[in-house]
C-alpha positions in Angstrom: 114.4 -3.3 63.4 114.9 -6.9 64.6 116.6 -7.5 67.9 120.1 -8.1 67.3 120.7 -4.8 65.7 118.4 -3.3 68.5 120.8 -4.4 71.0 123.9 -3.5 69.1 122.7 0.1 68.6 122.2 0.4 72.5 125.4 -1.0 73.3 126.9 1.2 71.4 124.8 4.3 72.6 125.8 3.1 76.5 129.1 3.0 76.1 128.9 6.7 74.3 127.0 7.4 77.1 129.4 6.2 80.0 132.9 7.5 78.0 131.1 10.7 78.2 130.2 10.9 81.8 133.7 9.4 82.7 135.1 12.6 80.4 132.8 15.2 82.4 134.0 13.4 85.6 137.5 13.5 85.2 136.7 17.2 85.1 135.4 17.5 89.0 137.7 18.1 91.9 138.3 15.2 94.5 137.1 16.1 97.6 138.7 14.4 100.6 137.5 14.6 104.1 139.5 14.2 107.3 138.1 13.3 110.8 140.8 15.0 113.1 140.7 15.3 117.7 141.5 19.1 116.8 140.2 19.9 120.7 139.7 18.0 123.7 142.1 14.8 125.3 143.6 13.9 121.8 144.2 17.3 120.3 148.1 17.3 120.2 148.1 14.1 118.1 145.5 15.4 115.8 146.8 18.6 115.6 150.3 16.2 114.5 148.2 14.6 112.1 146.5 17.5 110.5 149.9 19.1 109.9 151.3 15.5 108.2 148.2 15.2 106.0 148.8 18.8 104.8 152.3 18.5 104.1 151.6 15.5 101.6 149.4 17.3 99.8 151.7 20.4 99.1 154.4 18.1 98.1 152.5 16.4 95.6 150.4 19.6 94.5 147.3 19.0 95.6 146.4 16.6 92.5 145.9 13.1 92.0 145.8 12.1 88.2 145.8 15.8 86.9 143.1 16.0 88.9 142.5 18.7 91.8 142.4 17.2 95.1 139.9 19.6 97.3 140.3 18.4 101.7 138.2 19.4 104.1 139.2 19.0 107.8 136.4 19.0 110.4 137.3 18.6 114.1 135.7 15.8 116.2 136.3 17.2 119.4 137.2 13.9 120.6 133.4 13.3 121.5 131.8 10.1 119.4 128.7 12.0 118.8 130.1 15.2 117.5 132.6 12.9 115.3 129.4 10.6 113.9 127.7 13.8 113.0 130.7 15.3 111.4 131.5 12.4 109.1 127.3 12.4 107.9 127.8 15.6 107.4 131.4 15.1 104.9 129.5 12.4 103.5 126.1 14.3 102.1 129.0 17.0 101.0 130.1 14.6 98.7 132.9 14.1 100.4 134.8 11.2 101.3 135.8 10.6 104.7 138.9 9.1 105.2 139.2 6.1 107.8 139.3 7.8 111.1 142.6 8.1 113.0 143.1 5.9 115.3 142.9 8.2 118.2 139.7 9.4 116.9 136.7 9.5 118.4 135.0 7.2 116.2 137.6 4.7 116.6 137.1 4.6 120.2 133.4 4.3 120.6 133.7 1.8 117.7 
């Protein structure tokens, strides 16, 4: 098999190969997660921002793209090291923390 039509067969076998795994992707929920002062100094604006965040999500059903949108909420407590440990944690879920608020925490020691 000479090199040229090497190449063109794995091309062709990496793109079957990605338009596959893009397929089975689509398939998987998104999970979202939310750094939120659910206790301590900052609890009433979290607790404000908790309740916002969840009423976008019922009005647009809880999917993005026909695809399900799955949110976690953890509660930061308003202490840096609690919040740092909570977003590793969302993270090594397979989550995706959202950018914290900006009464958060992690904004504050940051």
């Amino acid at each position: 098999m000479n090199c040229r039509k090497f190449l063109s067969v794995a091309l062709v076998a990496a793109f079957a190969a990605l338009s596959i795994t893009g397929t089975l992707a689509q398939n998987n929920p998104i999970r979202i997660g939310l750094l939120a002062p659910l206790t301590g100094a900052a609890a009433s604006s979290g607790r404000e921002l908790v309740d916002g965040w969840d009423l976008y999500w019922n009005q647009v059903g809880r999917t993005v793209a026909n695809r399900q949108v799955e949110v976690t909420i953890e509660d930061d407590g308003s202490v840096p090291d609690i919040a740092l440990q909570k977003a590793r944690r969302l993270v090594q879920r397979k989550s995706h923390s959202t950018p914290p608020y900006p009464e958060s925490a992690c904004c504050v020691e940051v």
